[in-house]
KOLLO-300769 format. One line per field, with one value per residue (C-alpha): residue number from 1; x, y, z. Coordinates in nm, 3 decimals, padded with zeros to 5 digits. Example, Ala and Ser with C-alpha at 12.3 -4.5 7.8 and 13.67 -1.06 7.14 Angstrom:
BEGIN
resi <- 1; 2
px <- 01.230; 01.367
py <- -00.450; -00.106
pz <- 00.780; 00.714
% end
This chain:
BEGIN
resi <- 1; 2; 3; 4; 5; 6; 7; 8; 9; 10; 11; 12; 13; 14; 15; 16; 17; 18; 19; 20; 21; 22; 23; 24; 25; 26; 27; 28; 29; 30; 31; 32; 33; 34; 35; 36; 37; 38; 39; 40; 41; 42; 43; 44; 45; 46; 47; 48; 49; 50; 51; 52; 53; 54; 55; 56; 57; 58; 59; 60; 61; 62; 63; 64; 65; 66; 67; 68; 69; 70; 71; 72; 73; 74; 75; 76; 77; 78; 79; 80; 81; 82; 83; 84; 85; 86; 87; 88; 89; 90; 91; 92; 93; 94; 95; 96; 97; 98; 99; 100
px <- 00.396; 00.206; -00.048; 00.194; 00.309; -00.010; -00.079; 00.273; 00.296; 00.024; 00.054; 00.190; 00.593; 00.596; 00.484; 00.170; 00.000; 00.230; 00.408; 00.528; 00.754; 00.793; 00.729; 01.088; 01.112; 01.462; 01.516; 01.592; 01.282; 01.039; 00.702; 00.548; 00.895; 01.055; 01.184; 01.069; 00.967; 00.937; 00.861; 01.044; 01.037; 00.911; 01.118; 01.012; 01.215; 01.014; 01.307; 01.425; 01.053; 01.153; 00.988; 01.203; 01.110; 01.336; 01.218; 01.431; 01.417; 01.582; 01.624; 01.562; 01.824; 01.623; 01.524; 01.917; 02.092; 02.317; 02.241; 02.420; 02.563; 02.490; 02.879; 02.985; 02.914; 02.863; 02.774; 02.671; 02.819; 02.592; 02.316; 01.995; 01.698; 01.522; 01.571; 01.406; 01.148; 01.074; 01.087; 00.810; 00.597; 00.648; 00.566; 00.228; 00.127; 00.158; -00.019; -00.347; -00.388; -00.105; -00.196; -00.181
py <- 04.114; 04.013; 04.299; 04.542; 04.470; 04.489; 04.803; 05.000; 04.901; 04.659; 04.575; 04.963; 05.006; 05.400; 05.463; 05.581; 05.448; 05.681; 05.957; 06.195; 05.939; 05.740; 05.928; 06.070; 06.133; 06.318; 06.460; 06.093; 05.913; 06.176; 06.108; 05.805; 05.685; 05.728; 05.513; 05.175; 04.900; 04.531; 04.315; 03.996; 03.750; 03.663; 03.386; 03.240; 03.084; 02.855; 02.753; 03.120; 03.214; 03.513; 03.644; 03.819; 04.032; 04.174; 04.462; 04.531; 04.963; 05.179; 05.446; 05.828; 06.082; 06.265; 05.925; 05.980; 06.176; 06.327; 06.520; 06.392; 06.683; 06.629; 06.530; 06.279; 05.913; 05.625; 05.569; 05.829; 05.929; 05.884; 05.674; 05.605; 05.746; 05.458; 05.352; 05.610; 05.622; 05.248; 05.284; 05.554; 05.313; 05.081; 05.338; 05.456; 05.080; 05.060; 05.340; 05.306; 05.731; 05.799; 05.669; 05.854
pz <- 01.828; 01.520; 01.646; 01.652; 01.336; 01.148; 01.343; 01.245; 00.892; 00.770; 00.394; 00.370; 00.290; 00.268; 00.662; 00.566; 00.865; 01.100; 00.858; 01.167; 01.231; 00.934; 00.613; 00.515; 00.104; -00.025; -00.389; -00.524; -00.358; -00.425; -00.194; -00.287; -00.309; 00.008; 00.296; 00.271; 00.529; 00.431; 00.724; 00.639; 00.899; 01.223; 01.421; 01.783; 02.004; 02.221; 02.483; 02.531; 02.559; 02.232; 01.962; 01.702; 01.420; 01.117; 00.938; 00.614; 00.563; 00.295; 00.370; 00.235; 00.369; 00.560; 00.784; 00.863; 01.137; 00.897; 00.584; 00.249; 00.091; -00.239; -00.336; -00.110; -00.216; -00.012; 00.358; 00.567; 00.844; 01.208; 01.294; 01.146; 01.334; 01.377; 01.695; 01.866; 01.614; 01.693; 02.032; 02.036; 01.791; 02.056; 02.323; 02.124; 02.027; 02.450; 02.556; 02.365; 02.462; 02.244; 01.925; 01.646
% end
């Protein structure tokens, strides 16, 4: 796991290391400034055999499902698209071929 995570984000916050799927900026967090990852803590479990990792993200819009439309304030509505995008990091990180 620790490979992986040095792999899909490193030191890097901004997704530079993979910005198809990871790069999102919006008209607030211009690029440069756009979704963040912090990686900010890895726990093991040594009974349950598990490895757990937290990644903290904030988000631009655009790394949403749903577009903000400029008025409404507060939560958006639908799911963020990170699972899928982790899944295919996990997917690439797998299948040596794929990655970008």
């Amino acid at each position: 796991m620790l490979r992986f995570m040095k792999w899909a984000w490193g030191i890097n916050t901004f997704g530079e290391d993979h910005p198809d799927l990871l790069e999102r900026h919006d008209d607030i967090f211009k690029k440069g400034n756009g979704t963040t990852y912090a990686l900010t803590k890895f726990v093991t479990d040594k009974n349950k055999n598990q490895a757990r990792l937290e990644i903290d993200i904030r988000y631009a819009l655009y790394h949403h499902r749903e577009y903000w439309d400029g008025k409404t304030w507060g939560t958006l509505k639908g799911d963020s698209q990170f699972k899928n995008i982790f899944a295919t990091l996990v997917s690439h990180f797998n299948n040596p071929k794929k990655l970008s």
